[in-house]
C-alpha positions, 0 to 999 in steps of 0.5 A: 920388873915385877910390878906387884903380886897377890894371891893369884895375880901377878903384874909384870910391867904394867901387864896383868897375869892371873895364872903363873909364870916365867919371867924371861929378860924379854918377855913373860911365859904366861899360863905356865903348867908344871908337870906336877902342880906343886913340885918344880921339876927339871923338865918344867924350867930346863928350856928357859935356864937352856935358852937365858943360861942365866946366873940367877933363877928365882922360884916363886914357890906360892902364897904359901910356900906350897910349891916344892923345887924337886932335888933334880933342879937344885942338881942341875942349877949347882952343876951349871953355877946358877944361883937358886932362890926358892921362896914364898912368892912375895918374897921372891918377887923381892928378889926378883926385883933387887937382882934386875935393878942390878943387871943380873941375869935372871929367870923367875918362875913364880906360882901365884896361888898357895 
């Protein structure tokens, strides 16, 4: 579970992170890079929806909202039926949250700045 999130720092059970993330059932992919720093794309997600197959994946797209999620992971999220949410980071964190409590099977992958 998310604990908070602010503007370049995120706590994800009671553990600090000040760089952006995956959020896996078990564990949390700190230091995460993008192969674009704000653009989202398949090959930056495909190993952790590939390992989790998750229901849901939820994108934290930045303080701002300043992240894009490329078309070709909104593809490949339909055709596998996971369910996409693309949002400012606070909101997604949210969302992240409501979903867990509920025992989805869920992957967040949030970045923490703009």
């Amino acid at each position: 579970m998310i604990d908070s999130y602010n503007f370049g720092h995120i706590v994800i059970d009671t553990i600090s992170f000040d760089h952006d993330v995956i959020v896996f059932p078990d564990r949390v992919q700190d230091n995460w890079w993008r192969k674009e720093g704000h653009t989202l794309h398949i090959e930056d997600i495909r190993k952790a929806l590939e390992e989790i197959r998750p229901k849901t994946l939820v994108v934290g797209t930045g303080k701002f909202g300043v992240m894009r999620v490329a078309e070709e992971v909104k593809s490949y999220c339909e055709e596998h039926h996971v369910t996409l949410y693309a949002e400012p980071s606070e909101n997604a964190v949210k969302t992240y949250n409501r979903l867990f409590l509920v025992g989805d099977r869920i992957v967040g992958a949030f970045h923490l700045t703009c």
